[in-house]
MARZAKOL-428336 format. One record per residue: x, y, z of N, C-alpha, C in turn; residue number from 1; residue in three letters. Coordinates in nm, 2 decimals. Layout:
BEGIN
<site><n_px>X</n_px><n_py>Y</n_py><n_pz>Z</n_pz><ca_px>X</ca_px><ca_py>Y</ca_py><ca_pz>Z</ca_pz><c_px>X</c_px><c_py>Y</c_py><c_pz>Z</c_pz><num>NUM</num><residuo>ALA</residuo></site>
...
END
This chain:
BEGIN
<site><n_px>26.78</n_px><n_py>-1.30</n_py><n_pz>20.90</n_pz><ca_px>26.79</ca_px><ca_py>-1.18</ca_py><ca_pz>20.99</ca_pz><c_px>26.66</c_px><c_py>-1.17</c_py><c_pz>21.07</c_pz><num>1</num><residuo>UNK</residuo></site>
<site><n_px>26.73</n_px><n_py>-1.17</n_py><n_pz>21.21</n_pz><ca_px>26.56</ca_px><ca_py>-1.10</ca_py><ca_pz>21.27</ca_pz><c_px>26.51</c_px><c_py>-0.99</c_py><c_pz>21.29</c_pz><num>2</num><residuo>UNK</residuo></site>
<site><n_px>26.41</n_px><n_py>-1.01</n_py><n_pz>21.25</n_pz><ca_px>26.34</ca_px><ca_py>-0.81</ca_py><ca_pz>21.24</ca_pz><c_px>26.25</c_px><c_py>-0.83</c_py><c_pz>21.36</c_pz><num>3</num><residuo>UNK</residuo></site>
<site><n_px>26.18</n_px><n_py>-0.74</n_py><n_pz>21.41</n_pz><ca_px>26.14</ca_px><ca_py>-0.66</ca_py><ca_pz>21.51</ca_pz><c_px>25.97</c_px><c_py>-0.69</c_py><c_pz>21.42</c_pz><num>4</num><residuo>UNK</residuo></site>
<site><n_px>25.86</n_px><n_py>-0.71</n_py><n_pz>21.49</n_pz><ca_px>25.75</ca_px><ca_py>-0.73</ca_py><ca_pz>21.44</ca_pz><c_px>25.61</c_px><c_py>-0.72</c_py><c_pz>21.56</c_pz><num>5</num><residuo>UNK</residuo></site>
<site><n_px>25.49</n_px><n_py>-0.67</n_py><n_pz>21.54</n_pz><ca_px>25.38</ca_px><ca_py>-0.64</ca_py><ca_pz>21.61</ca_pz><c_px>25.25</c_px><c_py>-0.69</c_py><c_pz>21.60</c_pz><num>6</num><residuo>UNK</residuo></site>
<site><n_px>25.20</n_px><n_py>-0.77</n_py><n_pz>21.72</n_pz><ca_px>25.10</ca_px><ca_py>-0.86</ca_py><ca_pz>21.68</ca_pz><c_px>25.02</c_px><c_py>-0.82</c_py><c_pz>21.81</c_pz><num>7</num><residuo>UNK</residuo></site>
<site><n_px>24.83</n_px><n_py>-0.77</n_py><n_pz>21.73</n_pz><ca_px>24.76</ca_px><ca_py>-0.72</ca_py><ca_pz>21.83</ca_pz><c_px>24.64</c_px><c_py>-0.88</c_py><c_pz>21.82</c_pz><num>8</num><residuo>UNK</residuo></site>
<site><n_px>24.66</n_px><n_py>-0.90</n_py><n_pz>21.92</n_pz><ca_px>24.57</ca_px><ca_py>-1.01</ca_py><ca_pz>21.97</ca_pz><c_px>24.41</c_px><c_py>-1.05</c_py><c_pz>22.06</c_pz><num>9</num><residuo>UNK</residuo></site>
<site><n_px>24.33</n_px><n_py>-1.04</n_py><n_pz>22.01</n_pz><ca_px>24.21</ca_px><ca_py>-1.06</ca_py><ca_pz>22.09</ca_pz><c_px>24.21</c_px><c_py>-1.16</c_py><c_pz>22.16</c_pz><num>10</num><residuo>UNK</residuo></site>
<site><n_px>24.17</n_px><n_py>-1.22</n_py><n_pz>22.27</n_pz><ca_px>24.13</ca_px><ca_py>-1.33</ca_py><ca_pz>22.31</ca_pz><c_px>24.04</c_px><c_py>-1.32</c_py><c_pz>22.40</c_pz><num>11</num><residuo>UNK</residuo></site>
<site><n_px>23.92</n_px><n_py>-1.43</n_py><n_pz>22.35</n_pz><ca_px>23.77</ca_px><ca_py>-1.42</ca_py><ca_pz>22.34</ca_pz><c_px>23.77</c_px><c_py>-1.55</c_py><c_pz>22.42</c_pz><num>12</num><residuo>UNK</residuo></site>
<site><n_px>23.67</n_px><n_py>-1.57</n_py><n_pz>22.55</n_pz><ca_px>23.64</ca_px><ca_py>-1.69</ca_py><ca_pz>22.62</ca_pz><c_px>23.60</c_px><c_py>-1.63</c_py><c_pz>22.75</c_pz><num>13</num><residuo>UNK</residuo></site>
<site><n_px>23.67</n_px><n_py>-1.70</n_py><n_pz>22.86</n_pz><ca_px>23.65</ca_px><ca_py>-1.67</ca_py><ca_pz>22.95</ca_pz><c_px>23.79</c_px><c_py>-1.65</c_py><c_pz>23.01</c_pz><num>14</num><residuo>UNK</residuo></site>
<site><n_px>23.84</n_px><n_py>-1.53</n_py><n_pz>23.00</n_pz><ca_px>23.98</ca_px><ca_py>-1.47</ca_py><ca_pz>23.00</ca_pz><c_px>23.97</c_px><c_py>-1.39</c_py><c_pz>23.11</c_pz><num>15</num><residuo>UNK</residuo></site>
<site><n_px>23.86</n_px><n_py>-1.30</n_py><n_pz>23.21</n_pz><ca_px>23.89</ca_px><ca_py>-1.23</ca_py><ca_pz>23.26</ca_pz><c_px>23.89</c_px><c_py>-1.26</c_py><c_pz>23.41</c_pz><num>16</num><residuo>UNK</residuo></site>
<site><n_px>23.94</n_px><n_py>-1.22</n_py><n_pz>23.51</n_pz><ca_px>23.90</ca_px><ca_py>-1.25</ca_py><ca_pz>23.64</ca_pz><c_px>23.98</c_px><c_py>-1.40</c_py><c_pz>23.69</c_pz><num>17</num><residuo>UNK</residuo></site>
<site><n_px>24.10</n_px><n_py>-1.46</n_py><n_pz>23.56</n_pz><ca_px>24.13</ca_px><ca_py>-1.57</ca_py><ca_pz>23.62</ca_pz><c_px>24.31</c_px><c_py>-1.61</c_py><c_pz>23.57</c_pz><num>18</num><residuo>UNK</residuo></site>
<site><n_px>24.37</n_px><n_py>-1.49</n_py><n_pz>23.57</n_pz><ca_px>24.50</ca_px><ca_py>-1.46</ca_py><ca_pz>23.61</ca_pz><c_px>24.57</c_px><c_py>-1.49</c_py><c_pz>23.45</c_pz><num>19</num><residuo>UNK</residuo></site>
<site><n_px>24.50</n_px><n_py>-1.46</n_py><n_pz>23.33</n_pz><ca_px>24.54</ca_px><ca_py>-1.46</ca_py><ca_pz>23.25</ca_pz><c_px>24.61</c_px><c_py>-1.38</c_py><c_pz>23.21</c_pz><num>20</num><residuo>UNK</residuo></site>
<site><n_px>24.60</n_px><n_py>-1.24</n_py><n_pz>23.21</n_pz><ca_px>24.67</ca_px><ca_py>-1.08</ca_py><ca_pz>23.19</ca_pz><c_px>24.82</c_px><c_py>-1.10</c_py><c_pz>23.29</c_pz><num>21</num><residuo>UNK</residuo></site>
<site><n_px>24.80</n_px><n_py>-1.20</n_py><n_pz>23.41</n_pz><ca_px>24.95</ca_px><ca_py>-1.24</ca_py><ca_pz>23.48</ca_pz><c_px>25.01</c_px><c_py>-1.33</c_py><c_pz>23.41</c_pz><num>22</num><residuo>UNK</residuo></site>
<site><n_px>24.96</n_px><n_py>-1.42</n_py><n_pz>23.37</n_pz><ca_px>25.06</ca_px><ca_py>-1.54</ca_py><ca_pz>23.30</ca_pz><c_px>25.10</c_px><c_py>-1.49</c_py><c_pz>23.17</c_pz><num>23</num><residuo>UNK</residuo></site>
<site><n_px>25.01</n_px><n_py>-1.38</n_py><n_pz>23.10</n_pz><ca_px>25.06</ca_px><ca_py>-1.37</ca_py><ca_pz>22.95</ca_pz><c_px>25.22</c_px><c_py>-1.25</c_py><c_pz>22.99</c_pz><num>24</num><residuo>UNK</residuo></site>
<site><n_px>25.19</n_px><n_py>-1.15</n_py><n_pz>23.10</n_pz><ca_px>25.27</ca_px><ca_py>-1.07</ca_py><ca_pz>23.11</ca_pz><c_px>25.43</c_px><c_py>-1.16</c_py><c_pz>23.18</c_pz><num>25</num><residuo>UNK</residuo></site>
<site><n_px>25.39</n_px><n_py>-1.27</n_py><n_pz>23.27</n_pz><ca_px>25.51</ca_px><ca_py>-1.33</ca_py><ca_pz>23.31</ca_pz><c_px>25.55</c_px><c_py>-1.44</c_py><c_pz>23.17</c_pz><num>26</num><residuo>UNK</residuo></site>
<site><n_px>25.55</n_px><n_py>-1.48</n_py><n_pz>23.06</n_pz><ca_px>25.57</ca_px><ca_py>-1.52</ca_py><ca_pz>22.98</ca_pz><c_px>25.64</c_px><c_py>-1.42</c_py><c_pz>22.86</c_pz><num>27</num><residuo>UNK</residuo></site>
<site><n_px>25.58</n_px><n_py>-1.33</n_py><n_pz>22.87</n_pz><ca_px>25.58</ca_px><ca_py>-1.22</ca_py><ca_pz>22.78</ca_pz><c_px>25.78</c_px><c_py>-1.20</c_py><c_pz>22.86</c_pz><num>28</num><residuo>UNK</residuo></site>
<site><n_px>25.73</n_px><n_py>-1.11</n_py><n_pz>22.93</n_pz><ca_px>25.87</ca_px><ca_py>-1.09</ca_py><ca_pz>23.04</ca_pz><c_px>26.03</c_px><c_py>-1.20</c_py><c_pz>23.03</c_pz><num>29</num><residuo>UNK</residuo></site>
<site><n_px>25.96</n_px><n_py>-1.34</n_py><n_pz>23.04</n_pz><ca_px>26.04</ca_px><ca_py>-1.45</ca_py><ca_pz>23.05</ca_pz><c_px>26.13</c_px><c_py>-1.43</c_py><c_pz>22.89</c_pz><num>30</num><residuo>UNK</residuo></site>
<site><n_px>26.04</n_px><n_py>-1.43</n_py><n_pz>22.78</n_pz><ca_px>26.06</ca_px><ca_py>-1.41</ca_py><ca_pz>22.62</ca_pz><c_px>26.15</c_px><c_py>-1.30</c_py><c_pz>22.57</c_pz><num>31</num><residuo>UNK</residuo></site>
<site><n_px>26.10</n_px><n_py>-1.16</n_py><n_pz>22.68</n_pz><ca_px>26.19</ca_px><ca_py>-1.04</ca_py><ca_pz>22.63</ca_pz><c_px>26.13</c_px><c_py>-0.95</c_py><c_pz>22.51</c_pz><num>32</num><residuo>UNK</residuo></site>
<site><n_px>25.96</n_px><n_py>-1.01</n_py><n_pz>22.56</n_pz><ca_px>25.85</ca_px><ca_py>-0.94</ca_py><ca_pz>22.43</ca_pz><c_px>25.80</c_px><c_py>-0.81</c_py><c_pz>22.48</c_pz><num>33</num><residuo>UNK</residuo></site>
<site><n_px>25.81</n_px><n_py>-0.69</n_py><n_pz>22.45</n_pz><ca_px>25.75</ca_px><ca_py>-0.58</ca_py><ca_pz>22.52</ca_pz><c_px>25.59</c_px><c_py>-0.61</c_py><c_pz>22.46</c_pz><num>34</num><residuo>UNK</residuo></site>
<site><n_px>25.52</n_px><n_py>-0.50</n_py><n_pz>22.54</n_pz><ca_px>25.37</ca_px><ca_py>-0.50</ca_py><ca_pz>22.45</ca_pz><c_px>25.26</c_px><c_py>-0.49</c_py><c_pz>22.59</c_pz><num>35</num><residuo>UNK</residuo></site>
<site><n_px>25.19</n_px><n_py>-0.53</n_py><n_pz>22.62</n_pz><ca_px>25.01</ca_px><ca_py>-0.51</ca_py><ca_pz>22.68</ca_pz><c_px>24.93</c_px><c_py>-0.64</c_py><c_pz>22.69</c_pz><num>36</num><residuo>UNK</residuo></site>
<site><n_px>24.90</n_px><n_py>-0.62</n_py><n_pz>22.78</n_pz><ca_px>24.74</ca_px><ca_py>-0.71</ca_py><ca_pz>22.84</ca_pz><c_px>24.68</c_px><c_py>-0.63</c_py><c_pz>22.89</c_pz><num>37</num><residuo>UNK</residuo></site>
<site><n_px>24.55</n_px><n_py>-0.62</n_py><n_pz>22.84</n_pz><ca_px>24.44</ca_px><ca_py>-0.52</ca_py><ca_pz>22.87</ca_pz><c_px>24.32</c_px><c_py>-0.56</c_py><c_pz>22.87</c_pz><num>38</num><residuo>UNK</residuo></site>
<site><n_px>24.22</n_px><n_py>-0.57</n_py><n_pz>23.00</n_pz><ca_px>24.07</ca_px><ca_py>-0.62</ca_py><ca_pz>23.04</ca_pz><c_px>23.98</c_px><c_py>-0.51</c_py><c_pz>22.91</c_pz><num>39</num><residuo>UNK</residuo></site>
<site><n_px>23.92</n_px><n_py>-0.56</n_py><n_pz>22.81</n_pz><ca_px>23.81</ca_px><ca_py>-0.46</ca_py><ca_pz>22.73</ca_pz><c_px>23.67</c_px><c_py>-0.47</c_py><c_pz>22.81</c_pz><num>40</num><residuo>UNK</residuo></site>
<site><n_px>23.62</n_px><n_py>-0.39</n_py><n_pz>22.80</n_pz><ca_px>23.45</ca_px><ca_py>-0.41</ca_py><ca_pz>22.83</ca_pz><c_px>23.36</c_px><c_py>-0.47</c_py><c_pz>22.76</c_pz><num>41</num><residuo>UNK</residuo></site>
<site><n_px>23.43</n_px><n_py>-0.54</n_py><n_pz>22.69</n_pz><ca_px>23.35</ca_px><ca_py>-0.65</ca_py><ca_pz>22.69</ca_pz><c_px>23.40</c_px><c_py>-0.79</c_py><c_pz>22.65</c_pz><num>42</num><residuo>UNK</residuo></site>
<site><n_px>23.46</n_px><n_py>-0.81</n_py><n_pz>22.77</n_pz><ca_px>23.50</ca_px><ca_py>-0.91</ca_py><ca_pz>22.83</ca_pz><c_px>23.60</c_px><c_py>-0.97</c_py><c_pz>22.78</c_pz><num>43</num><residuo>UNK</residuo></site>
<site><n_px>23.68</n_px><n_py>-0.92</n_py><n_pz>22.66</n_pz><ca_px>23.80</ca_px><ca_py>-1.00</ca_py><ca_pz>22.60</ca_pz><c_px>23.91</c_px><c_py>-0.90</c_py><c_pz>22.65</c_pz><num>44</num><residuo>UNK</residuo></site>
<site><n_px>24.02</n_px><n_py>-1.00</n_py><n_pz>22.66</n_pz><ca_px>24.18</ca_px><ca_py>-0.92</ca_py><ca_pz>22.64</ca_pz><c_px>24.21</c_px><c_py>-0.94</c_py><c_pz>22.52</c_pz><num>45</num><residuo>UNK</residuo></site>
<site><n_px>24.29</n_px><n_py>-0.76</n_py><n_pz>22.50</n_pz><ca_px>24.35</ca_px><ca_py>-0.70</ca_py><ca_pz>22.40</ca_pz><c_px>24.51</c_px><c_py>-0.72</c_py><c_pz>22.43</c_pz><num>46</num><residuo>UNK</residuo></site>
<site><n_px>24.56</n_px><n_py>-0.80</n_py><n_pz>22.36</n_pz><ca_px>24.74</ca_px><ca_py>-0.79</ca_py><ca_pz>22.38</ca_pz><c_px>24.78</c_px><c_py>-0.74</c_py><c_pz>22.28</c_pz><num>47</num><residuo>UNK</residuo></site>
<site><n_px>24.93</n_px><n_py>-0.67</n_py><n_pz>22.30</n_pz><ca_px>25.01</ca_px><ca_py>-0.64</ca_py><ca_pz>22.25</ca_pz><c_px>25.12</c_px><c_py>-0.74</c_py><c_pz>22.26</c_pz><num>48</num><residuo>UNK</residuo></site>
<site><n_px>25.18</n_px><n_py>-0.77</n_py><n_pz>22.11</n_pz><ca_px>25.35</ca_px><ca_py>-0.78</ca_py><ca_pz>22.10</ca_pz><c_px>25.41</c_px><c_py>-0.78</c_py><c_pz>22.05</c_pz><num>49</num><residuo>UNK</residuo></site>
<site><n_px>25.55</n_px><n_py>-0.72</n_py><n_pz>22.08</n_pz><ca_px>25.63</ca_px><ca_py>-0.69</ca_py><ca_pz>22.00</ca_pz><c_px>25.76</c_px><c_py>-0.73</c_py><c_pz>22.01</c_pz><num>50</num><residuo>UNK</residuo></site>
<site><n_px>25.87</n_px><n_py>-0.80</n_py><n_pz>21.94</n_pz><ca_px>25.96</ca_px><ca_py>-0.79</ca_py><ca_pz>21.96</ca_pz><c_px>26.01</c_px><c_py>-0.90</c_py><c_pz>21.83</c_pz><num>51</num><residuo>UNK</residuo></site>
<site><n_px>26.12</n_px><n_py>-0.92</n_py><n_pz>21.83</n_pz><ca_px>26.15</ca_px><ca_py>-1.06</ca_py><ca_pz>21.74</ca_pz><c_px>26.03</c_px><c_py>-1.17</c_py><c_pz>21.70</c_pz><num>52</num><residuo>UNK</residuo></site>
<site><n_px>26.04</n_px><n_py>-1.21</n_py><n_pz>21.56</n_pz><ca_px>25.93</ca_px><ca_py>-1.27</ca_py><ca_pz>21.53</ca_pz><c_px>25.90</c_px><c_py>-1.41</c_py><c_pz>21.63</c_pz><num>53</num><residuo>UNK</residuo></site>
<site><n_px>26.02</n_px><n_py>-1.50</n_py><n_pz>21.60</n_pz><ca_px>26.01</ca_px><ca_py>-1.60</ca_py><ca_pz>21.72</ca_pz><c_px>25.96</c_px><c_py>-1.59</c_py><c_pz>21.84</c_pz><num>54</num><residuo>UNK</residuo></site>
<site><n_px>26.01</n_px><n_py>-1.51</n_py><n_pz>21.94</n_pz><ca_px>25.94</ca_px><ca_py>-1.49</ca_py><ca_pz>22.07</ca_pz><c_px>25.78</c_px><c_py>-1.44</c_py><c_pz>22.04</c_pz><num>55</num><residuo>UNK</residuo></site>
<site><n_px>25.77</n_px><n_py>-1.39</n_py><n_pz>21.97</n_pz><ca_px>25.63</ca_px><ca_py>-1.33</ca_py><ca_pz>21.95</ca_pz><c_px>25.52</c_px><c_py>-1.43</c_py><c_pz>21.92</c_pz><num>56</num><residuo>UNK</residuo></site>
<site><n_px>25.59</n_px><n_py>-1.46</n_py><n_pz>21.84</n_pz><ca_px>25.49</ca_px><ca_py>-1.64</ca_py><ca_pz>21.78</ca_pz><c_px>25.46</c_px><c_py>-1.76</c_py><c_pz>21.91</c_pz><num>57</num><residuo>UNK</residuo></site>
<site><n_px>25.57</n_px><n_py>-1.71</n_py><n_pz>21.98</n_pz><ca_px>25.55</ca_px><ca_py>-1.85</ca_py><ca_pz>22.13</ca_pz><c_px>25.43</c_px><c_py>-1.78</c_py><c_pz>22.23</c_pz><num>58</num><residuo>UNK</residuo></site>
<site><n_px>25.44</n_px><n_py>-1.60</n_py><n_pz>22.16</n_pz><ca_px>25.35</ca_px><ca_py>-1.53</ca_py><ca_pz>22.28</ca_pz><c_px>25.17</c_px><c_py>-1.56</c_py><c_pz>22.22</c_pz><num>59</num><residuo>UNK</residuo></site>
<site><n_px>25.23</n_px><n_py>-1.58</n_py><n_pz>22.11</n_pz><ca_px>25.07</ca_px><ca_py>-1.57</ca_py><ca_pz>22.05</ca_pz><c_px>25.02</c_px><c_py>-1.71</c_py><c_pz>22.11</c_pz><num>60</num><residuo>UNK</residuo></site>
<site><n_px>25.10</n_px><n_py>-1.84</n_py><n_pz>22.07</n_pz><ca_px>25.05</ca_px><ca_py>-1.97</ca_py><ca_pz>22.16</ca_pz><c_px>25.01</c_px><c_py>-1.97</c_py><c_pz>22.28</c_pz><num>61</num><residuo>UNK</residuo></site>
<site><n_px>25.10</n_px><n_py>-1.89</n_py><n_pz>22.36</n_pz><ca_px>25.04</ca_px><ca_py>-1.84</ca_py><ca_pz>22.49</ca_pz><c_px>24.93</c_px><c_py>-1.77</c_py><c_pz>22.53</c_pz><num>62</num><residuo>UNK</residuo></site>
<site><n_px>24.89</n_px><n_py>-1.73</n_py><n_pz>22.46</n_pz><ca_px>24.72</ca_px><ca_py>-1.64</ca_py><ca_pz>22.47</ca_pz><c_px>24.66</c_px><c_py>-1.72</c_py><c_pz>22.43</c_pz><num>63</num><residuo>UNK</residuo></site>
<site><n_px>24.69</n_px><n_py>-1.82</n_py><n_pz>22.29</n_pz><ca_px>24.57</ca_px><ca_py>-1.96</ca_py><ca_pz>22.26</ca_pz><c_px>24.52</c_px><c_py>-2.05</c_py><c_pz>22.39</c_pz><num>64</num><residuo>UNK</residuo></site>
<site><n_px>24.61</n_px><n_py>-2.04</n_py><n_pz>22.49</n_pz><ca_px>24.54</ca_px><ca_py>-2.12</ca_py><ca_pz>22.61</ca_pz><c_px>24.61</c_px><c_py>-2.06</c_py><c_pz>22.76</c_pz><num>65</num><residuo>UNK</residuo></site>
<site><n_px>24.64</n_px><n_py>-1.99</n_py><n_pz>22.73</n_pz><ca_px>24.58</ca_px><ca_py>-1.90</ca_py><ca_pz>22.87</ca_pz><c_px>24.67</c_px><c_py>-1.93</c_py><c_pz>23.01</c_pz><num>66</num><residuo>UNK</residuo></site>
<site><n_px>24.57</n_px><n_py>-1.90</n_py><n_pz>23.10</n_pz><ca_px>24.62</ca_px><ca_py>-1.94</ca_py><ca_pz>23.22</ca_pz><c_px>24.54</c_px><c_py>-2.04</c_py><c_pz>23.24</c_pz><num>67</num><residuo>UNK</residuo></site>
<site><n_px>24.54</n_px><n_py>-2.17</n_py><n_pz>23.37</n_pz><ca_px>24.49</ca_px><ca_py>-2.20</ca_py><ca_pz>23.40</ca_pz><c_px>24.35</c_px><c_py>-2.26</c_py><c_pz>23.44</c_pz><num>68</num><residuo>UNK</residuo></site>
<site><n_px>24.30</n_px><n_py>-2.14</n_py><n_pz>23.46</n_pz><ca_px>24.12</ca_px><ca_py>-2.15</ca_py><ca_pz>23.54</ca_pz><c_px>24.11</c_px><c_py>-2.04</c_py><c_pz>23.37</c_pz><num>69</num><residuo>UNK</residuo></site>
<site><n_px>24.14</n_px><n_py>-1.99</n_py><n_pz>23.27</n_pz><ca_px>24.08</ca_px><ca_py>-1.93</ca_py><ca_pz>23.13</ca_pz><c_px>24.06</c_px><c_py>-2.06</c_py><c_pz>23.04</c_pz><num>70</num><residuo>UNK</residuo></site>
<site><n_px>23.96</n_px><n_py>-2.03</n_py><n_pz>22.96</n_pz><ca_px>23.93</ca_px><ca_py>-2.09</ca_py><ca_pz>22.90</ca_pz><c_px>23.89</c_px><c_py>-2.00</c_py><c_pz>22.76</c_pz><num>71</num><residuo>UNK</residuo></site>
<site><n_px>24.00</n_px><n_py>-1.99</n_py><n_pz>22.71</n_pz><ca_px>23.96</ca_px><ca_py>-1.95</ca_py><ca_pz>22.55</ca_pz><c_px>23.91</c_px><c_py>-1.98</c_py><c_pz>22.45</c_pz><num>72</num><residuo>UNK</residuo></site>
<site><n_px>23.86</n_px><n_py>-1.91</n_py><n_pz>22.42</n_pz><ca_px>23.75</ca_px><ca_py>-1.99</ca_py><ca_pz>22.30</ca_pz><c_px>23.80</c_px><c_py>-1.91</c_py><c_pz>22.12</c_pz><num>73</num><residuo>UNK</residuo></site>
<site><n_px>23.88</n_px><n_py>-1.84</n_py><n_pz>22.12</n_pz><ca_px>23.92</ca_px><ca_py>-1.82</ca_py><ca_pz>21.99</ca_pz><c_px>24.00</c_px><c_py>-1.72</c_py><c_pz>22.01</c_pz><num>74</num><residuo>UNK</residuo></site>
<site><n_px>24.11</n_px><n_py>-1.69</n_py><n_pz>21.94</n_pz><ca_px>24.20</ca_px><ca_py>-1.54</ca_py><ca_pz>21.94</ca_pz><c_px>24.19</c_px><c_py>-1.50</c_py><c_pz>21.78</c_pz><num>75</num><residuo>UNK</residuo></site>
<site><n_px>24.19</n_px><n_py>-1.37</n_py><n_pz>21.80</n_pz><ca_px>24.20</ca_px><ca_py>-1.27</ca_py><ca_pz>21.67</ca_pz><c_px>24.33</c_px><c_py>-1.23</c_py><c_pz>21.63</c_pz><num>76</num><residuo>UNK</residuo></site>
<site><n_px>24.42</n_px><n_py>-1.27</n_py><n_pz>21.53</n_pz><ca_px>24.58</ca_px><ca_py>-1.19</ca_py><ca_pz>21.52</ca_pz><c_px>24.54</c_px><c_py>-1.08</c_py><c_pz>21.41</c_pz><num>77</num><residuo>UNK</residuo></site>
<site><n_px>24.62</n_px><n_py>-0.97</n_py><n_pz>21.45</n_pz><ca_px>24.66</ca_px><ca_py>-0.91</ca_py><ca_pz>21.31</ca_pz><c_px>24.81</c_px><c_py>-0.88</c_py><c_pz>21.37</c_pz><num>78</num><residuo>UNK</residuo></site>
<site><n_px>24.88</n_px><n_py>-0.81</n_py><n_pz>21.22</n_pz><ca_px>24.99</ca_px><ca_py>-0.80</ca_py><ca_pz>21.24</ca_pz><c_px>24.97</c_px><c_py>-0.65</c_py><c_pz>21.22</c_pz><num>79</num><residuo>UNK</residuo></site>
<site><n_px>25.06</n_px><n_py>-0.56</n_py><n_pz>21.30</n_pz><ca_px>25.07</ca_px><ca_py>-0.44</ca_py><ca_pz>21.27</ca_pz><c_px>25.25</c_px><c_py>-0.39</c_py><c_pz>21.24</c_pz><num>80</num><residuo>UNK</residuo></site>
<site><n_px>25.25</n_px><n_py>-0.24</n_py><n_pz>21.22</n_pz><ca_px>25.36</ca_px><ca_py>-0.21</ca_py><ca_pz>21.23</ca_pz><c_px>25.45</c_px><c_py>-0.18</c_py><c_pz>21.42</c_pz><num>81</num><residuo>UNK</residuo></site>
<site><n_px>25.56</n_px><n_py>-0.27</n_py><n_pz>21.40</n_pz><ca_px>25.60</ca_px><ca_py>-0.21</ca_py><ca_pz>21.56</ca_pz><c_px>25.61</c_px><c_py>-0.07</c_py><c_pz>21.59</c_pz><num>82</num><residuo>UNK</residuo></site>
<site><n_px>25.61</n_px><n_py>-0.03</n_py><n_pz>21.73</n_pz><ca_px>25.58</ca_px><ca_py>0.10</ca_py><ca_pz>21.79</ca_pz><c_px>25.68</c_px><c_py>0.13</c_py><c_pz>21.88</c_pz><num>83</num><residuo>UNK</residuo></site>
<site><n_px>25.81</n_px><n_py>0.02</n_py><n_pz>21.88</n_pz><ca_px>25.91</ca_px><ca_py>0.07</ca_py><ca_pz>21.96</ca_pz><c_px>25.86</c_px><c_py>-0.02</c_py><c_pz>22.13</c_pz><num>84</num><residuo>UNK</residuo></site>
<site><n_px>25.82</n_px><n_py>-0.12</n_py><n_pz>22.14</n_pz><ca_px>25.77</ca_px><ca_py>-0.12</ca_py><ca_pz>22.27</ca_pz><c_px>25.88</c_px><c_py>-0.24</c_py><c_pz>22.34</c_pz><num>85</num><residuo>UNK</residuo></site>
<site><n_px>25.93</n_px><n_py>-0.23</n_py><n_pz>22.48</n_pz><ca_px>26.03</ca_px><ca_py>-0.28</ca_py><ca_pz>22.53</ca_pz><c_px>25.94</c_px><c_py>-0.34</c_py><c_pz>22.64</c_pz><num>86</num><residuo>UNK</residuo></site>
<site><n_px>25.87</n_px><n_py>-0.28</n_py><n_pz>22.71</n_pz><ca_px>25.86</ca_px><ca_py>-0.34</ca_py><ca_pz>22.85</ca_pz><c_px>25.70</c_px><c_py>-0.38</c_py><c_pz>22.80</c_pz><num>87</num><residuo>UNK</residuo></site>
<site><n_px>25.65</n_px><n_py>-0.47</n_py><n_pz>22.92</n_pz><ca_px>25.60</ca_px><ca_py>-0.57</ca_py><ca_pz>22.93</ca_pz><c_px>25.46</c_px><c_py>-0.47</c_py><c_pz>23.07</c_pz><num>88</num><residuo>UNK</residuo></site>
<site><n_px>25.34</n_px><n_py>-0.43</n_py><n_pz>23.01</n_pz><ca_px>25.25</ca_px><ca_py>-0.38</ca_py><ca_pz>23.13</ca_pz><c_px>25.10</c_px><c_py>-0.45</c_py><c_pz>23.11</c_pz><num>89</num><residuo>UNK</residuo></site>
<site><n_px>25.05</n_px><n_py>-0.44</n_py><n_pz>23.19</n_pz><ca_px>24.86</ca_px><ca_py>-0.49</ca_py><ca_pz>23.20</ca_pz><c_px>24.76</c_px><c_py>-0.42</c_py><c_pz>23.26</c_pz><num>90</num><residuo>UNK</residuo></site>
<site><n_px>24.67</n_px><n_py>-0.43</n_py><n_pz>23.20</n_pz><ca_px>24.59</ca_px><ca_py>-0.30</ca_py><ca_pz>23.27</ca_pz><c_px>24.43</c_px><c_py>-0.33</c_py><c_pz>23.22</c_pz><num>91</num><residuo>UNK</residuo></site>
END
């Protein structure tokens, strides 16, 4: 059975300013994973996701390397409880 599951994700490098918050949200999108990309102050993106365990696990690979011109240097998972989240925003 698939259940429904929420994974808050750090990723630490050089993530900001180089279209990573777009590739994770068009990926995200593509999957059917609701959740968040969000620039923190100090300098890492915070994601959100939620949806089916499998899509979510492809989303987490997807933050491990990014977009293009990012260069990640480590991500943080934890798992939380889901929140109900369907659509796909960045900010």
């Amino acid at each position: 059975m698939n259940s429904v599951v929420h994974a808050r994700v750090v990723a630490h490098g050089r993530v900001q300013g180089v279209f990573y918050r777009d590739t994770i949200r068009r990926a995200a999108e593509l999957r059917g994973v609701g959740g968040s990309a969000v620039n923190m102050p100090d300098g890492t993106v915070e994601c959100h996701f939620e949806g089916f365990r499998p899509p979510v696990e492809e989303m987490i690979d997807v933050a491990r390397v990014g977009s293009r011109g990012a260069d990640v240097e480590r991500i943080d998972i934890e798992w939380t409880e889901p929140e109900g989240l369907s659509e796909f925003r960045t900010g």
